[in-house]
N, C-alpha and C positions, 0 to 999 in steps of 0.2 A: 679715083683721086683721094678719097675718105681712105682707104685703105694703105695709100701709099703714105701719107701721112702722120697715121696713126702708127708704121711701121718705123717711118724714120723718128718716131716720140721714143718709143721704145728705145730704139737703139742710142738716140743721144741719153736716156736718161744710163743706161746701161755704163753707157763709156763715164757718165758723169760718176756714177756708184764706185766704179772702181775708181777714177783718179782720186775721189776721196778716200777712198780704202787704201790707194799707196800714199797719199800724203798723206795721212794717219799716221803710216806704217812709219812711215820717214822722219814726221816728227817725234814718233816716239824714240829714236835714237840719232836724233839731233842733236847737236852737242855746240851750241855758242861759240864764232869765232872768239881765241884767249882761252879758251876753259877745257882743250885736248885733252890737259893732264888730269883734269879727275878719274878720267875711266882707267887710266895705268896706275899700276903696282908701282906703289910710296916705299920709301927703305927707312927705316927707324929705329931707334932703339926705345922696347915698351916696356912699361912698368906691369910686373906680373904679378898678381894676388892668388890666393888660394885660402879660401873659409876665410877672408877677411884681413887674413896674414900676409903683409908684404914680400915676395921670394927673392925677386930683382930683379933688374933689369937685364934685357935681351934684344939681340936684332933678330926684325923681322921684317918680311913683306905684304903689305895687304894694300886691298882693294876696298870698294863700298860693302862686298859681297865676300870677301873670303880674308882671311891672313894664316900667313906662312912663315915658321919659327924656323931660324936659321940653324935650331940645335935643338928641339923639345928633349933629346936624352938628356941634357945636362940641366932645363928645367926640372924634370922629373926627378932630377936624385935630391933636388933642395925639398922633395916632397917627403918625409920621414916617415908619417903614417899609412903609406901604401904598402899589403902586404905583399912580402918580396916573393912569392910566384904570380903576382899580377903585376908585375910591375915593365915586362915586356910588352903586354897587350897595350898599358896604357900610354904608354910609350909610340906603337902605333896608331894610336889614338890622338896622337895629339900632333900627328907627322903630318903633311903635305897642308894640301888647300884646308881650313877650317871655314864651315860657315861663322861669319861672324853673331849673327842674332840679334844685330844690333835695334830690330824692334822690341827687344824685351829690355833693353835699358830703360831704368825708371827716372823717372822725372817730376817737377812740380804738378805735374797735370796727371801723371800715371803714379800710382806707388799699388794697386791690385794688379797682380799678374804680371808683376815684372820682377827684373832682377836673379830670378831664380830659373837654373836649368836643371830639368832631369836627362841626362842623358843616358843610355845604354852601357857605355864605359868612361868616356870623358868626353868633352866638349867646353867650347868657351865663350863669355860674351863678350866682345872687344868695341869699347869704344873709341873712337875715333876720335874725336874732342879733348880730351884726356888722352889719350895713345895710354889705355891701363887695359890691360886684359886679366878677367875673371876664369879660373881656372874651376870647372865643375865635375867632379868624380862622383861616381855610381858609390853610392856606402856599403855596396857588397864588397868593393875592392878594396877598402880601407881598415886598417885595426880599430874596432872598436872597445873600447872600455864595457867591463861587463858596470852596467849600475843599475840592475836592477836587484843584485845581491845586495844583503846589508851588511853595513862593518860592525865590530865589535867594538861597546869600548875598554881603552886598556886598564889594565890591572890598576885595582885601586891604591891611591900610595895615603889614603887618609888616615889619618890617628884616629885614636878615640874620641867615639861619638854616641849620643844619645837623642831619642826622638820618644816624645812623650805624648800621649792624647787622652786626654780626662772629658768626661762628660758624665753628666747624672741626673737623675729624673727624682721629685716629690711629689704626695697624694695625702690626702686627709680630708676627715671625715669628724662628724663630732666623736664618733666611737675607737675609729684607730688612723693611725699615721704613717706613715712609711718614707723611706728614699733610698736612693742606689744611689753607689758613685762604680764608674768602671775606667778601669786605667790600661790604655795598651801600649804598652813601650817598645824599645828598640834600640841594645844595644851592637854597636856595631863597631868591629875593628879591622881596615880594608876590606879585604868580599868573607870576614867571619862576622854571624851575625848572633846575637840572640834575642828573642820575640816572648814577649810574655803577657797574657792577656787576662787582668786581676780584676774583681769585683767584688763588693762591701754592698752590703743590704741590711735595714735597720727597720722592724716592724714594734709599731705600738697599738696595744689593743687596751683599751677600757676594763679596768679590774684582773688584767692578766699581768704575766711580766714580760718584759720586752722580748724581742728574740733580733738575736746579730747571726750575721755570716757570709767569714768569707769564702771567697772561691776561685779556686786557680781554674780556670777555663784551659788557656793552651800555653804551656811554658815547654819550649825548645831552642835548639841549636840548630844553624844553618851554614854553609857553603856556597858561595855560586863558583862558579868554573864553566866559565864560557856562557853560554848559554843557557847551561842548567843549574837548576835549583835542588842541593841535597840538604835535608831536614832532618832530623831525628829527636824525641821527646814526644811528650804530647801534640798532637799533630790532627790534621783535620780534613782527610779524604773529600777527594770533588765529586759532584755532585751533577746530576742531570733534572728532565724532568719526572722521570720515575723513580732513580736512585736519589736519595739527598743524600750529603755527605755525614760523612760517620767518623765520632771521637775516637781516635787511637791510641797506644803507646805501643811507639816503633818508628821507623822510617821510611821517606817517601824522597821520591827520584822523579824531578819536573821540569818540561822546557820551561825557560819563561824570555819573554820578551823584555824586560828590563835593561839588560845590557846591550841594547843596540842603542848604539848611535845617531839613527833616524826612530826615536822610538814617540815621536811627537806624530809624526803620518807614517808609521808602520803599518794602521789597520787600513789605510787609503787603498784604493784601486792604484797598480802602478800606472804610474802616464811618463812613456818618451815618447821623445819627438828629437827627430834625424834634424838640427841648425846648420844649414851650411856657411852662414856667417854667426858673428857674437850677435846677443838679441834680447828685447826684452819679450818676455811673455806673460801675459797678462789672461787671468780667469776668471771668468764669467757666467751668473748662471740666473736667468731672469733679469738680464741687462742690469747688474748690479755686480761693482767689482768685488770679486773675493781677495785676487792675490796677485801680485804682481812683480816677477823679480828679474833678475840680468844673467844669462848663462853665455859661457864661450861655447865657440862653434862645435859640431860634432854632434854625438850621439849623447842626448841628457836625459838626466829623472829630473820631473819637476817635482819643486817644493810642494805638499799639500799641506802641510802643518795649519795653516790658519782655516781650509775648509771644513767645514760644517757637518756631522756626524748625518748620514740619509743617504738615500737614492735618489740622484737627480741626472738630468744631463747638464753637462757644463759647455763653454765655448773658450777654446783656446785662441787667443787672436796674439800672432806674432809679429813684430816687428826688426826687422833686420837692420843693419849699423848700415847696409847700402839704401836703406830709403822702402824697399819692400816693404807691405803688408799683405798678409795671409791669417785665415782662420779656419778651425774647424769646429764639431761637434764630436764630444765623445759621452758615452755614458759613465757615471764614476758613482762609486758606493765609498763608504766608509763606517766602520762600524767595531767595534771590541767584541763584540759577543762570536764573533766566528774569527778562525785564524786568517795570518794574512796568505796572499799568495805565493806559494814554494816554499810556506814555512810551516811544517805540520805540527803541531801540538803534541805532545805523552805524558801521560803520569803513569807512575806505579809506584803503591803505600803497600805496605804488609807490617801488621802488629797487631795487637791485644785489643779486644772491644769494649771504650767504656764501658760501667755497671752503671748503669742508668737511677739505680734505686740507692745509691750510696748519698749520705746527707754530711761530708765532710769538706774541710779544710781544700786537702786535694782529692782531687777525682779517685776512685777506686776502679780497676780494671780486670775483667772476666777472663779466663782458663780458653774460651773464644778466640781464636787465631782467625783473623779475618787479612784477607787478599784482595787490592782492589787496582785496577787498570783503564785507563781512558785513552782514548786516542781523537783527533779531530782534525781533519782536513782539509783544503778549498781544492777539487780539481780543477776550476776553472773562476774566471773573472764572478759566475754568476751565482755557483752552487757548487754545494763539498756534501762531506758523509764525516759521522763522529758515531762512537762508540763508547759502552760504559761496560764493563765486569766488574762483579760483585762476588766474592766467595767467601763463604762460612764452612763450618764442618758440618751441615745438614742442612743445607740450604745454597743455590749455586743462582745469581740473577744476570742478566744479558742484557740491554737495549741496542736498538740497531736504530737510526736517523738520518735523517737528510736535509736540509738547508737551502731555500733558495732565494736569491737579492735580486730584487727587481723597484723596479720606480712607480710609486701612485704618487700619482700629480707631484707634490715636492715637498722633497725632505721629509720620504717615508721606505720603509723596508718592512719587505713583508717575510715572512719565514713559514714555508711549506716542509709539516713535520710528517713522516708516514714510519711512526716507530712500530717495531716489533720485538715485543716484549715476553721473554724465556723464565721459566723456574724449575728445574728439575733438579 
């Protein structure tokens, strides 16, 4: 009897498990007398976006779960920045059923990890509420702007100009007195320049007689032309940490970073970032904001002008015009003393070597024909190689170096030197 019992337990509880397992099942696609029509495909006409750019409107068909563009070829041709051998694929891409996505629409309650899709080729977020559909393309299929090159700026149209800077030092003593004054000027008419660099010294000594003198230090003529810097006059070879620079008369052929256009964060670590909509981006670095400004959609260089000369990591935190936010961490250097990246440095001077032992007016110059050459490079974000030659007519010098930027704690840069140093 315990047995028979115990057997029909089982089996009602059995048949109970399942009725519950298909009434489950059933209400999960239960659908409210009156309410048929939400699970059928709606016809409409939806508003299209792309990066934030209005395209226009189109009829389409969706559901909770999919929609379907009555003609994505003739959205796609309102797309300009696709490049045109991808512009078939994306075109299949945006044909038949789409998932809609519509959990990644952002909202008062979400603005992390939403709004933004990566897809493979194309994909879209459509919301229903709005009947707007976001249109999201892979940045491999689209023209990008190069901007991590820098522009030049144009030809100067200035008149005549002068730039003057005096300073000078006194000393005394009950026995004697002295002072300097040194003047370095700069005149300049559009990209011709001239540079002259003049000092006056006045010693008194106790029962002696005075002694004056002046002295032309560097008086030359310049050219810029693009990029470079051409000099000729007294002139003043660069310098490392074994070579120092050395007085010439002759001329010297030099990049220089002056005529660029971004020449306030030229020495910055480059930073883009791929915006699929316009945005602000805002940088941080010890939860303190450095900089903070507004780009349109697509591929950008951010500002770093107002960042702070070190090795640090920073935090990019961006925010999109659909309500998204996103951030990341990147490491960034900035720094003058090494070039920037993809912009390699050169000099080359060749002329006459001050005479060190002359006590005149202007400089006097040796029978010494000296050759000098530099070059400096960044191969990568973190480390480069520079070079110095030096030649005389009996004496030939070399340095070989390397460079490398990395972060202590903050807003520090350190430089790993392994020179090898030549004389034959």
């Amino acid at each position: 009897m315990f047995h028979k019992s115990l057997n029909l337990s089982l089996l009602l509880c059995v048949l109970c498990t399942c009725s519950i397992t298909v009434a489950s099942a059933q209400e999960e696609h239960f659908v409210p007398a009156g309410f048929e029509d939400l699970n059928k495909a709606h016809e409409s006409i939806i508003d299209v976006y792309q990066a934030g750019k209005f395209i226009g409107s189109y009829p389409a068909r969706y559901t909770p779960e999919a929609i379907k563009f009555d003609n994505p070829a003739v959205i796609v041709s309102k797309i300009n920045n696709i490049q045109a051998k991808d512009r078939r694929l994306i075109i299949d891409s945006l044909s038949g059923d789409l998932k809609t996505n519509a959990d990644l629409i952002c909202s008062a309650f979400q603005r992390q990890e939403c709004g933004i899709l990566k897809p493979d080729n194309a994909g879209v977020i459509f919301n229903e509420k709005k009947l707007r559909t976001d249109i999201f393309i892979n940045p491999h299929f689209l023209q990008q702007k190069d901007v991590s090159s820098l522009s030049l700026l144009p030809k100067s149209t200035s008149g005549l100009s002068v730039s003057n800077f005096i300073n000078g030092s006194t000393q005394g003593t009950d026995q004697t007195k002295s002072y300097n004054v040194y003047t370095n000027s700069i005149l300049a008419y559009e990209n011709f320049h001239i540079n002259s660099n003049i000092s006056y010294s006045h010693q008194s000594i106790k029962n002696q007689s005075d002694q004056t003198n002046w002295l032309v230090n560097n008086l030359n003529t310049g050219l810029t032309v693009n990029n470079y810097e051409l000099d000729a006059g007294a002139i003043q070879t660069a310098g490392d940490l074994f070579l120092p620079g050395q007085s010439i008369l002759g001329v010297s052929a030099t990049t220089s970073l002056n005529r660029y256009a971004q020449n306030s964060d030229v020495f910055g670590t480059p930073i883009i970032l791929f915006l699929p909509f316009p945005s602000k981006v805002s940088i941080y670095s010890d939860n303190k904001l450095l900089s903070s400004n507004f780009y349109p959609a697509g591929r950008q260089k951010i500002n770093t002008e107002n960042l702070p000369t070190g090795a640090y990591e920073i935090t990019l935190k961006t925010e999109a015009e659909n309500g998204s936010v996103s951030q990341e961490t990147q490491f960034f250097s900035k720094t003058t003393r090494i070039p920037p990246l993809h912009h390699p440095q050169y000099g080359f001077q060749v002329g006459y070597l001050q005479d060190r032992y002359g006590n005149n007016t202007f400089q006097h110059y040796s029978n010494n024909l000296l050759l000098s050459a530099q070059v400096s490079t960044r191969l990568t974000k973190y480390w480069g190689i520079n070079s110095t030659m030096l030649t005389l007519p009996k004496h030939n010098y070399l340095s070989l170096g390397s460079f490398f930027v990395t972060s202590c704690d903050s807003y520090c840069i350190i430089y790993w030197h392994n020179w090898c140093y030549l004389c034959y």
